[in-house]
SENU-197421 format. One line per field, with one value per residue (C-alpha): x, y, z. Coordinates in steps of 0.05 Angstrom, whole numbers, plus 5000, padded with zeros to 4 digits. Layout:
# residues N
u = [X,...]
v = [Y,...]
w = [Z,...]
END
This chain:
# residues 900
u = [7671,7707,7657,7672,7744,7735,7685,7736,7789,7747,7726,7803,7821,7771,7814,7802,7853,7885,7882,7807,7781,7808,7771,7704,7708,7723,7664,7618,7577,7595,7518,7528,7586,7539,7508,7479,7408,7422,7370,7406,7341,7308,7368,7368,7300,7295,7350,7314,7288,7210,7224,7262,7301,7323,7387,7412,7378,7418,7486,7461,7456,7511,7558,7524,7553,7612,7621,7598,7651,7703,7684,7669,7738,7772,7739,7758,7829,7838,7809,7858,7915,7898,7895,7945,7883,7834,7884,7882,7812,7801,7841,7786,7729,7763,7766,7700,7678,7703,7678,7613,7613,7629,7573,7532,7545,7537,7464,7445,7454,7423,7363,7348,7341,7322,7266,7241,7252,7209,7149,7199,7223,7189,7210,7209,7267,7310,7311,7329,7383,7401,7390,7433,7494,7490,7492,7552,7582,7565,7585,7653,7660,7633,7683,7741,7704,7706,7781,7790,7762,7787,7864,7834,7819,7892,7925,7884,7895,7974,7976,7936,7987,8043,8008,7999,8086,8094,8047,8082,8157,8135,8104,8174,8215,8160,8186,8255,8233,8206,8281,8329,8300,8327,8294,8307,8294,8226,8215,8219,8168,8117,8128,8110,8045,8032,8036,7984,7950,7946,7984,7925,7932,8013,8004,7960,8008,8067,8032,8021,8098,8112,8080,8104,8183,8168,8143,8202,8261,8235,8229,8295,8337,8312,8311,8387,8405,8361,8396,8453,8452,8421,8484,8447,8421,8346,8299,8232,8245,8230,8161,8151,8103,8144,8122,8146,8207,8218,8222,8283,8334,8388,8414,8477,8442,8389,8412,8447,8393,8348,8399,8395,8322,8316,8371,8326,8266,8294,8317,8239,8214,8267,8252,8176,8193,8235,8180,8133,8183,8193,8114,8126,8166,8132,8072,8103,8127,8057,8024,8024,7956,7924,7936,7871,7805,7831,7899,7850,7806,7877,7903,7837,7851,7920,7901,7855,7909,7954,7895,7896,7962,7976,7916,7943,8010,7995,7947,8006,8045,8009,7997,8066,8088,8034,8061,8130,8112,8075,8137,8178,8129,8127,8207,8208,8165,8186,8240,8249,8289,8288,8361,8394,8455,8433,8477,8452,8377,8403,8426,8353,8313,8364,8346,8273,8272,8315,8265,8209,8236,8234,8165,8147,8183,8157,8081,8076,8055,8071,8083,8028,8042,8118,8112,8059,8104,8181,8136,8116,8190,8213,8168,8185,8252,8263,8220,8279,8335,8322,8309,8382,8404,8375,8411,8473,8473,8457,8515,8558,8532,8549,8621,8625,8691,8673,8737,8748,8750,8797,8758,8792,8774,8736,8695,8642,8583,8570,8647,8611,8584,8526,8505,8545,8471,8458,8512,8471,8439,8466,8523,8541,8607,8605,8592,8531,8577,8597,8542,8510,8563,8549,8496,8504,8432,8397,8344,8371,8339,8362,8345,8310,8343,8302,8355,8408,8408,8377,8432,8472,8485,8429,8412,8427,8488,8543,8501,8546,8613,8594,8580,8657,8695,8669,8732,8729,8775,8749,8803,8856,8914,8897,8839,8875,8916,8976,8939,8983,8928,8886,8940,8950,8880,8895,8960,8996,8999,9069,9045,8982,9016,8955,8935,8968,9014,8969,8921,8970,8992,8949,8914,8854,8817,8750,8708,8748,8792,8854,8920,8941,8998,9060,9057,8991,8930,8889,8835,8865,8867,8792,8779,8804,8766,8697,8677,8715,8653,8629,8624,8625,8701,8756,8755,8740,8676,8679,8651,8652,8660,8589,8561,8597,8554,8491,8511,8526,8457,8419,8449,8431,8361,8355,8371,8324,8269,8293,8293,8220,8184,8115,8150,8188,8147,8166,8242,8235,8201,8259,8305,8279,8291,8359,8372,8317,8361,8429,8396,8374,8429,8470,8426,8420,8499,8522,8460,8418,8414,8372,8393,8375,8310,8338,8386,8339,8375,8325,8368,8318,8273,8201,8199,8265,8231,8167,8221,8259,8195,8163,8238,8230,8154,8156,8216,8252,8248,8258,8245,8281,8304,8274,8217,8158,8184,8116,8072,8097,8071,8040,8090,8080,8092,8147,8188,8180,8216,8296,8332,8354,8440,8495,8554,8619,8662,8720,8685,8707,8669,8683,8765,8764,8834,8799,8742,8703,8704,8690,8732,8682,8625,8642,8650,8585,8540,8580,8574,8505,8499,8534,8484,8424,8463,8460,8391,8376,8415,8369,8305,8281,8311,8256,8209,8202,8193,8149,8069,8025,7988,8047,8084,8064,8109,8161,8153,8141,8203,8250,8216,8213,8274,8323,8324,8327,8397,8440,8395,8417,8491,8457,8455,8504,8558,8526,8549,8621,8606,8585,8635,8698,8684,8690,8632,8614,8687,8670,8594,8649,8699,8644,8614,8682,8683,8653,8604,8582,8639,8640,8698,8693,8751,8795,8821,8779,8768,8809,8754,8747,8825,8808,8745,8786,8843,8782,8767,8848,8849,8788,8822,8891,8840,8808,8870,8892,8824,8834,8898,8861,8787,8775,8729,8675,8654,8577,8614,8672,8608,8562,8613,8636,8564,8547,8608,8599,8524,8533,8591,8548,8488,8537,8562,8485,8472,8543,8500,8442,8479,8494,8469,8490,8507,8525,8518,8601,8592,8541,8602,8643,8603,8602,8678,8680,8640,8664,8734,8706,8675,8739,8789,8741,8726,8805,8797,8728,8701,8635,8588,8541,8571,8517,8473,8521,8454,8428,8479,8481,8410,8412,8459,8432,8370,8396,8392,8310,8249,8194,8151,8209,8230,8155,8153,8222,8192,8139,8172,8237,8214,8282,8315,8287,8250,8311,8354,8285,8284,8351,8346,8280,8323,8381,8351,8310,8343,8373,8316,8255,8226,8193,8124,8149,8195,8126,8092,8154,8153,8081,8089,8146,8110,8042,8089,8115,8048,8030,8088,8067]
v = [3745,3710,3656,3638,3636,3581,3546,3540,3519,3467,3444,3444,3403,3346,3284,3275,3244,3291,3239,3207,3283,3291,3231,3253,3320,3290,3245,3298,3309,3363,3403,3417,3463,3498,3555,3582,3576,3499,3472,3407,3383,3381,3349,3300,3282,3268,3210,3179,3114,3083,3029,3073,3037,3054,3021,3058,3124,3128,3114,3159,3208,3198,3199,3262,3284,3263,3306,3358,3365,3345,3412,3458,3431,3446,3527,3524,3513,3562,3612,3591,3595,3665,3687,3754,3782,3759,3798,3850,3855,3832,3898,3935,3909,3919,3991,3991,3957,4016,4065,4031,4031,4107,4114,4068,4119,4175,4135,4131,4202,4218,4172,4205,4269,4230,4208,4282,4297,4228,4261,4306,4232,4170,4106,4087,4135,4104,4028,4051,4082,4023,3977,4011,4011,3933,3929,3976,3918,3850,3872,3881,3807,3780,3809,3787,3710,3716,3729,3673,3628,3649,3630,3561,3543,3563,3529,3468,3468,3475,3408,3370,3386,3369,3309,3295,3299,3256,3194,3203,3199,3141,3107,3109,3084,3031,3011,3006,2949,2900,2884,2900,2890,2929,2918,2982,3021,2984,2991,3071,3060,3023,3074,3131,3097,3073,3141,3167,3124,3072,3011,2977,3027,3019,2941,2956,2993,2942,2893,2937,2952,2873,2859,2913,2906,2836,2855,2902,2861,2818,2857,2896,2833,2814,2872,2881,2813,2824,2887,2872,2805,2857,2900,2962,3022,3006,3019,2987,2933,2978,2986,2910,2868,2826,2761,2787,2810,2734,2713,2751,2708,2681,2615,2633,2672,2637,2610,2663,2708,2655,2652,2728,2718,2675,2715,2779,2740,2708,2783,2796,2734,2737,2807,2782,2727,2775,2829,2771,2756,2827,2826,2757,2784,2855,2813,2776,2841,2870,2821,2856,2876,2941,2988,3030,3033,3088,3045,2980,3024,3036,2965,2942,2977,2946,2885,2897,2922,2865,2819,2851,2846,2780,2758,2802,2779,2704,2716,2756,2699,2655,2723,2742,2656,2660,2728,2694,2629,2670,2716,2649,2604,2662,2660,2586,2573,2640,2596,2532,2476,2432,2447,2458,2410,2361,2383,2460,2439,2401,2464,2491,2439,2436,2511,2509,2452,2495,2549,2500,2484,2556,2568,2511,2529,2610,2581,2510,2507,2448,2500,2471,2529,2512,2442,2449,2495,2452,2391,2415,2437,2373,2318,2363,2366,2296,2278,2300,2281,2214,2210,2232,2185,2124,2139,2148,2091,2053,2101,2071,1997,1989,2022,1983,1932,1899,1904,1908,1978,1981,2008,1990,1939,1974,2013,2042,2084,2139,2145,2172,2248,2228,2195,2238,2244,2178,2166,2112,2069,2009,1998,1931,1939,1960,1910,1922,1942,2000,2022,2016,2069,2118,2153,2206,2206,2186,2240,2286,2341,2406,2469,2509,2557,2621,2599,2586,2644,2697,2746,2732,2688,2671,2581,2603,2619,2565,2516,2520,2532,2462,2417,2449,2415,2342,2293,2214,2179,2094,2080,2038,2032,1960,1903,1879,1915,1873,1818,1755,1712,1752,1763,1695,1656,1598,1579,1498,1463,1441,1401,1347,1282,1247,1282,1244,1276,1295,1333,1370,1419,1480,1459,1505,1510,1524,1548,1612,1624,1632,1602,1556,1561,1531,1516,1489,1444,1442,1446,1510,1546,1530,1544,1617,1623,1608,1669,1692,1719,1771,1846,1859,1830,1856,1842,1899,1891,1879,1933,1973,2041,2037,2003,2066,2100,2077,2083,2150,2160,2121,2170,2226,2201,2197,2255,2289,2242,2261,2336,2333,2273,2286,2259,2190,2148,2174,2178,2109,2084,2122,2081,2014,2027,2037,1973,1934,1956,1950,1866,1871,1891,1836,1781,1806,1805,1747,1703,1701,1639,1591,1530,1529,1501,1443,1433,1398,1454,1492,1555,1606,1607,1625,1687,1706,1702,1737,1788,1801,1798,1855,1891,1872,1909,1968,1998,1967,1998,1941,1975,2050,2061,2007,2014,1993,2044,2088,2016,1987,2036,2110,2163,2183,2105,2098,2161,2118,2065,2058,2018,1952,1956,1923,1890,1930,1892,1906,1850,1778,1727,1665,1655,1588,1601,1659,1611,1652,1710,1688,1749,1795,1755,1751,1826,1831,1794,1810,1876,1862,1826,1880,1938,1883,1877,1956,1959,1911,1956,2008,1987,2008,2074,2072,2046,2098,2142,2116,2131,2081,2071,2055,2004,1944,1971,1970,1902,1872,1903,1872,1808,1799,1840,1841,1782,1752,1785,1727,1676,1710,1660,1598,1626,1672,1611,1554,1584,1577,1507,1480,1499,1488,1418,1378,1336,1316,1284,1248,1217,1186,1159,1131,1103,1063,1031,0953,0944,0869,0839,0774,0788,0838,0890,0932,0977,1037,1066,1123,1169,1177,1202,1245,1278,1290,1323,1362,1384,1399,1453,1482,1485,1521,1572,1580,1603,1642,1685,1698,1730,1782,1779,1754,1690,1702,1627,1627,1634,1583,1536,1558,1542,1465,1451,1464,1433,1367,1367,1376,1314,1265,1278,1267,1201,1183,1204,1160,1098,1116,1101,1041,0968,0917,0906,0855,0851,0858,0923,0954,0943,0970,1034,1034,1035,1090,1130,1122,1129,1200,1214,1194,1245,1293,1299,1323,1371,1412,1417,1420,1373,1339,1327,1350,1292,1235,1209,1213,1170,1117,1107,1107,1042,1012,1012,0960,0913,0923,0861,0874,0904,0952,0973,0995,1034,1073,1095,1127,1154,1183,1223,1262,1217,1223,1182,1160,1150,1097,1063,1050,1020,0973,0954,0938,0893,0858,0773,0778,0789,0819,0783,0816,0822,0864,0903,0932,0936,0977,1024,1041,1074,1104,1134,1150,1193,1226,1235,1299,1339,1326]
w = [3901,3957,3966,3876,3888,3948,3908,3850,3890,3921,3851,3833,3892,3870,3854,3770,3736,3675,3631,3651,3654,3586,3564,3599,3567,3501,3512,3516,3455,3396,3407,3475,3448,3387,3420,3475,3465,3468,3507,3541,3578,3516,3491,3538,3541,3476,3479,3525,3505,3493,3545,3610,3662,3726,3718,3663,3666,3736,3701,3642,3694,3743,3669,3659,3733,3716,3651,3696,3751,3695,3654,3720,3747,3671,3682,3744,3730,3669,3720,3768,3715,3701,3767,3762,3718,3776,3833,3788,3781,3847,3864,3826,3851,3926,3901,3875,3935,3980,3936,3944,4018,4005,3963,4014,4058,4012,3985,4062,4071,4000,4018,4083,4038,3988,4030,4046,3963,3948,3922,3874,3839,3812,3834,3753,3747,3804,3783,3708,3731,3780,3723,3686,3725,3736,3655,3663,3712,3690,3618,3639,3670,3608,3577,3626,3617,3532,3537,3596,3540,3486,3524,3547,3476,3441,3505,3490,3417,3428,3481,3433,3375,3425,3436,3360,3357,3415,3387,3323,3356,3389,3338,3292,3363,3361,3287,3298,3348,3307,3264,3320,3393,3455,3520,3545,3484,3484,3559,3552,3494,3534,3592,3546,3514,3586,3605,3548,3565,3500,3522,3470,3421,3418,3416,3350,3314,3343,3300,3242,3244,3243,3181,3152,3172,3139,3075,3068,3093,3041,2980,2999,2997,2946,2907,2928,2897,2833,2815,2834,2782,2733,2727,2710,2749,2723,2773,2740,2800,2844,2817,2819,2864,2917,2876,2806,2835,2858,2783,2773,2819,2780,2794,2823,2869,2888,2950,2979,2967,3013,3061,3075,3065,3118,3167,3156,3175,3228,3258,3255,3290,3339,3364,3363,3417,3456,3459,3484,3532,3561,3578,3604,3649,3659,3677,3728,3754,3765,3810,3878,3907,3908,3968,3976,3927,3876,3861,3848,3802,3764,3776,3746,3684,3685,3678,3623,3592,3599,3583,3505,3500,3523,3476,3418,3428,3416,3364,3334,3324,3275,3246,3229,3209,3156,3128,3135,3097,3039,3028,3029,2983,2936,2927,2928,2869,2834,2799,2771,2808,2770,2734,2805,2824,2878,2930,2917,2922,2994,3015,2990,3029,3091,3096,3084,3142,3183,3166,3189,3253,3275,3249,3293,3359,3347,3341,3340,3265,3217,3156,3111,3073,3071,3065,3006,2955,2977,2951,2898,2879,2909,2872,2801,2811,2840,2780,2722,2775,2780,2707,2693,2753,2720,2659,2694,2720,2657,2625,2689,2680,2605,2610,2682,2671,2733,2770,2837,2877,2926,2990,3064,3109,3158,3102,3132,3091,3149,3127,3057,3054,3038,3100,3153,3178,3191,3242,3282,3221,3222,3162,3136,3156,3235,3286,3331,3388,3352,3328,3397,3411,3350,3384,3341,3305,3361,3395,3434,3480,3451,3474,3414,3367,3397,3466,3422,3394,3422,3443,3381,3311,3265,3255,3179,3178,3172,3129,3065,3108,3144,3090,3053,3114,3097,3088,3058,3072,3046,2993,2999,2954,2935,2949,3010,3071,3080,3102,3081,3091,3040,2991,2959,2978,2935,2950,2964,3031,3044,3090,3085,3081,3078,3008,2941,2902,2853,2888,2935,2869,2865,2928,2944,3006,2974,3025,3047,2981,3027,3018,3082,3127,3121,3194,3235,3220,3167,3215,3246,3188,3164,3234,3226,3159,3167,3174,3114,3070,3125,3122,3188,3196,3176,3104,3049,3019,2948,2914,2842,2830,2812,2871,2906,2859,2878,2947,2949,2909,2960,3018,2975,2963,3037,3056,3011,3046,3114,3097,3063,3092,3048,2994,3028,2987,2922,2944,2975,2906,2865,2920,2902,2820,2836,2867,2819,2756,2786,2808,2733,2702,2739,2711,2649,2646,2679,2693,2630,2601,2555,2582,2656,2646,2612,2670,2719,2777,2791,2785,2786,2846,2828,2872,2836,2764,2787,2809,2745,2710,2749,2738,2669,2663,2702,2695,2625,2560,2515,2452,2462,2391,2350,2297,2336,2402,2385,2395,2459,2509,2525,2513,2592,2612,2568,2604,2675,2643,2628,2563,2584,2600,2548,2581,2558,2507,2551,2599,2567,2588,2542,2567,2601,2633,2664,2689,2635,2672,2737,2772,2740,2766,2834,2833,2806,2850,2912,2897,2890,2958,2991,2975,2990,3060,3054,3035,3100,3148,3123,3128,3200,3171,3116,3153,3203,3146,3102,3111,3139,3083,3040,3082,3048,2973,3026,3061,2993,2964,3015,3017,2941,2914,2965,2995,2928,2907,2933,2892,2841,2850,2827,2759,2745,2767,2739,2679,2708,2726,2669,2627,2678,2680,2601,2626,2547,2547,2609,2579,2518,2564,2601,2542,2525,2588,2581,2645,2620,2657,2700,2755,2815,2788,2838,2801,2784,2702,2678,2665,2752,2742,2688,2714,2779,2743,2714,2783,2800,2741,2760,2836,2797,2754,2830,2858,2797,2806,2871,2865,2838,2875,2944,2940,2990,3026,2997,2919,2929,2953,2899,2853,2875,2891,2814,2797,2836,2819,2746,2745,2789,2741,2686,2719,2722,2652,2635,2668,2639,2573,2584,2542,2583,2654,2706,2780,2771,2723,2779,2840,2782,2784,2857,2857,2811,2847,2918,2892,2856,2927,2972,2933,2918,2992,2996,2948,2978,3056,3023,3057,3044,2968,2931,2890,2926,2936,2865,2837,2898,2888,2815,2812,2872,2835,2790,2847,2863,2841,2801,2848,2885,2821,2800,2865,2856,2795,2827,2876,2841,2791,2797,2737,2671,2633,2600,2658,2688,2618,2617,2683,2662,2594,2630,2691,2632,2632,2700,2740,2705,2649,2582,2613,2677,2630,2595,2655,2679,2617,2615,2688,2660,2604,2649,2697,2625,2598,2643,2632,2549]
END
């Protein structure tokens, strides 16, 4: 008996871990417990395979040692655990023990009379009764083993309930990780797991708990906000699938709702990063060597351990964005957009970007997923917006009176709300010195929102509360800001004693539209106001309030492109129809006209035409309402396009003391050339945003649209300049005048005196305008270079008319004209005049032979055919005879037949 009890202590003090000898017992098979007649070499040799090796039937067997020791060691201990029963019957067996020496003695004795009685008893008889008394023994300790069993079993059963608790305590503290993390709430939980031994087993359910705190921080928020917009207790919303649910957000609450979406979600990712973090760090902890061999074996395991979870940790994380981009996409398109204000569906993007942006600083994703269902909201929406924008601004166009609004000088559009994110884009009206200071968009290095905001605040909350503390501030209470010089641009030199009396009243310094000093040059003051026409000085732009309009929707149509760049090309498209109509419109009210053809002027540029053409195609309706509407074009084709714009009545532009509305025009196409200048500023802007494959629309755009607003002058104040100037009345004074005459004259005719009085109202109505509108320098020269072109083809025309002519009549003419020329040059700084050439060489002609004149008919094919006859007719006697004069008019008449 004393040789067991050493051998079970010896087996007890064999160094098995509790937690690996639980594992080896629990490894061993269920038939080795069935009964005791199991026969486990049998067993064993059974499982052993066809093909044997030596390998594994040695680490089959030294397993097999293992389980062994583990289960001897596991007796050994419940033996040792009920030792009090073993003293006890230790006790009883020392007593027996005694009595058996006793009886030894007593046998001894009895034996040697035993031995002298042998023939009275069988040997047979003796061992029964030996026999017997061992049965008596050993079924005693069988006993005392049963019960010894029978203990270890309820003992075990008890631990493994205990056990059972434990796991399940620690698997709710697990939970409460994954919304609100707290590292030493979570370190006790890894200790505990780390203790039982399932570091892999905890990281498993970790996961588990993620998705599922996601799916219901989801459905709870928005369950609360769906009920809550029900106003009843029902609670058949609680029975609904996540993506049902989603259809029941009211408008009022839809964005709220996904800002507390996006807060709860956030809470979840955030304490995701942090728990990465914490076995960042935990890892870094655990990198000292291994004392002795037994530590290794554990360290070994260790690192296994942290192996798993570092690879289930980043595997976790494109795990739990896709869940979060599902939940999202299924709120996103569980309600129509397409009725939300603009500024609400910004919020909606701004917080879906922002949404984005932490999806790809948690796991580097792009958010296909994201990006695929905000598109599809974006281009449907977008769609019906810009729809209603078009006809807004057609609604603003036709009620438009074209009158000046009163912005300040240094207007500026990052002043506007709608490009407070565009703080470095270059404006029309900032120098390049300040914006080379407005650093403001530029890229930045920022440290991510996980940094930002990991102890506290959420990057969703002060979206709204931001954009409510906007300001503008870019009216001013009239066109000007106390400028004097910009107050009264027309106004009379006092001084000027050079100038005749009669063309120092209403004097107008045409090239600025400012009114001279009463003190200095005149060469000072156009020195000052050369630069008067330039946005980037001081003086206000001259805009409309519906050039502010499409301003503001420009910004706004940027900023949706910024916030969702797969759809830049449709926004940029949308962009360009805002501008094309606005150029459109402008034509169509000021610059349309059947006579410019016929002018000779060339006042529509062939890349202009090709441009109002292409306006004219793709985007006019020009048939909306009328009876042939249903013939024109596909239903789908016609709901692209936009009815052409009517020019308000309230717009009067047939007053020649008004210059025929010529304040209203100025406003018009400066307005126009403003946003082109706008458009310009922007297009690096666009350009950086626009796809590859869709860079060419853009290029062309600018190349062929914008650039072609400011030819859109020529036209729109040739009108002006036609009917300023009584030219008609100048071709019948002209035609009074005798040119047959024999005697040089010095005195000019009357109709040079009258045609420059002509041009001395037209100066007054100059001034008069721009009282009321600024004249920008590329107008006032527009408008004099029409002016003097249209009266020197006039004076030509006048010539052309004329029957008979001497040398004396052609120096007349020359008189005329350079006396025309010599006060007209004090009334306009525009140089060259325009045509001075046309007319020289028209009555110089007069003086050519035969043979020069049949050249300058070749090669002057800028006079018409009646202007070259005239010239033929009238040389015909002095010196070109009959048979030159038909020689003369059949080249005339070749060079005419083409153009027949």
């Amino acid at each position: 008996m004393k040789s067991l009890l050493e051998e079970l202590r010896e087996l007890r003090q064999q160094p098995i871990d509790p937690q690996a000898e639980q594992e080896i017992i629990d490894s061993i098979g269920e038939v080795y417990f069935s009964n005791d007649s199991f026969d486990m070499v049998q067993h064993e040799l059974e499982k052993l395979p066809p093909e044997l090796n030596l390998q594994e039937l040695e680490d089959y067997r030294d397993k097999l040692k293992r389980q062994q020791a583990a289960v001897s060691k596991r007796v050994a201990d419940l033996i040792l655990e009920k030792q009090p029963s073993y003293v006890k019957e230790l006790e009883r067996v020392t007593a027996l023990q005694t009595n058996l020496q006793l009886a030894a003695v007593i046998c001894t004795n009895a034996r040697r009379q035993l031995n002298v009685a042998k023939a009275g008893f069988t040997e047979a008889s003796l061992g029964l009764l030996a026999n017997q008394r061992r049965r008596q023994l050993l079924t005693g300790l069988l006993k005392s083993l049963r019960t010894i069993k029978t203990l270890v079993g309820e003992l075990n059963s008890k631990l493994q309930d205990t056990l059972e608790q434990i796991e399940e305590q620690l698997d709710v503290a697990l939970s409460k990780t994954c919304k609100h993390f707290d590292v030493l709430h979570y370190t006790k939980v890894q200790m505990a797991y780390t203790l039982l031994g399932k570091t892999q087993t905890a990281m498993d359910q970790l996961h588990m708990h993620f998705t599922q705190a996601i799916h219901n921080t989801v459905f709870q928020v928005v369950l609360g906000y769906v009920e809550l917009c029900a106003g009843n207790a029902d609670t058949k919303f609680q029975k609904m699938q996540y993506k049902d649910l989603c259809t029941h957000i009211t408008l009022d609450s839809y964005i709220p709702c996904l800002m507390d979406l996006c807060k709860a979600l956030w809470e979840v990712m955030l304490s995701y990063h942090r728990t990465m973090q914490w076995h960042e760090e935990q890892d870094k902890q655990e990198t000292t060597p291994p004392p002795d061999e037994l530590v290794a074996s554990k360290s070994d395991e260790l690192t296994v351990d942290r192996s798993y979870v570092k690879k289930k940790l980043e595997h976790g994380l494109s795990r739990i964005w896709q869940d979060v981009q599902l939940k999202v996409k299924s709120y996103i398109l569980g309600t129509d957009m397409s009725n939300f204000k603009y500024d609400d569906f910004i919020v909606v993007l701004d917080v879906i970007s922002r949404l984005m942006q932490v999806g790809e600083e948690f796991c580097g994703s792009k958010s296909e997923v994201l990006q695929e269902s905000i598109k599809r909201q974006s281009v449907n929406y977008f769609k019906n917006y810009h729809r209603a924008r078009l006809e807004e601004l057609r609604m603003f166009l036709e009620n438009e009176t074209w009158e000046l609004c009163p912005v300040k000088s240094n207007f500026n559009i990052a002043q506007l709300h709608e490009f407070k994110f565009m703080g470095q884009c270059r404006s029309p009206s900032v120098s390049p010195s300040r914006q080379a200071a407005s650093s403001s968009y530029a890229a930045q290095e920022e440290e991510s929102l996980f940094q930002q905001y990991v102890q506290d605040g959420n990057p969703f909350e002060m979206h709204i509360e931001e954009k409510e503390e906007e300001t503008e501030d870019v009216l001013a209470s009239n066109g000007y800001e106390s400028d004097e010089l910009e107050k009264s641009v027309y106004q009379e030199y006092d001084s000027d004693s050079d100038v005749p009396e009669e063309l120092k009243q209403d004097y107008v310094d045409e090239q600025t539209g400012d009114a001279p000093l009463k003190s200095g040059s005149r060469e000072t003051i156009r020195s000052k106001k050369k630069s008067d026409y330039c946005l980037n000085k001081a003086n206000a732009p001259i805009l409309t309030n519906t050039t502010l309009n499409v301003i503001r929707l420009v910004g706004k149509y940027i900023q949706m492109m910024n916030i969702l760049k797969p759809i830049a090309f449709d926004v940029i498209h949308c962009v360009s129809q805002l501008f094309d109509y606005y150029l459109y419109a402008v034509y169509t009210f000021f610059g349309r006209n059947d006579m410019y053809e016929s002018s000779g002027l060339g006042l529509i540029s062939s890349r202009l035409r090709t441009t109002l053409n292409r306006i004219q195609e793709s985007l006019i309706d020009m048939d909306p309402v009328g009876e042939n509407a249903g013939v024109h074009a596909p239903t789908e084709d016609r709901k692209e396009k936009v009815p052409s714009p009517h020019l308000s009545h309230l717009v009067v532009l047939t007053n020649s003391e008004t210059l025929y509305g010529l304040a209203q025009r100025v406003v018009a196409t400066e307005s126009l050339a403003f946003l082109a200048e706008l458009f310009e500023s922007l297009q690096s802007h666009l350009d950086a945003m626009m796809p590859a494959a869709k860079k060419p629309f853009l290029q062309q755009f600018y190349s062929q649209t914008v650039s072609t607003a400011s030819e859109l002058r020529k036209p729109i104040y040739w009108v002006v300049a036609a009917k300023a100037i009584d030219y008609e009345q100048m071709l019948l004074m002209m035609a009074g005048v005798k040119w047959d005459i024999r005697e040089i004259m010095s005195q000019h005719n009357i109709y040079v005196d009258v045609l420059l009085k002509e041009f001395e109202q037209f100066n007054k109505r100059l001034g008069e305008v721009s009282r009321h509108v600024r004249i920008p320098l590329p107008v006032s020269n527009v408008l004099w270079e029409h002016c003097i072109r249209l009266a020197n083809r006039t004076l030509v025309e006048g010539y052309a008319n004329v029957k008979k002519c001497s040398n004396e009549g052609r120096a007349l003419m020359q008189l005329d004209f350079q006396q025309f020329l010599m006060k007209l040059e004090k009334l306009t700084d525009l140089r060259p005049i325009p045509d001075k050439e046309f007319v020289e060489t028209y009555i110089k002609a007069y003086y050519l032979t035969e043979n020069d004149m049949e050249q300058f008919i070749k090669n002057h094919r800028e006079y018409s055919m009646k202007q070259l006859a005239n010239l033929v007719n009238v040389c015909l006697g002095s010196h070109i005879n009959k048979r030159a004069r038909q020689k003369l008019l059949a080249a005339i008449d070749d060079i005419d037949r083409p153009k027949r």
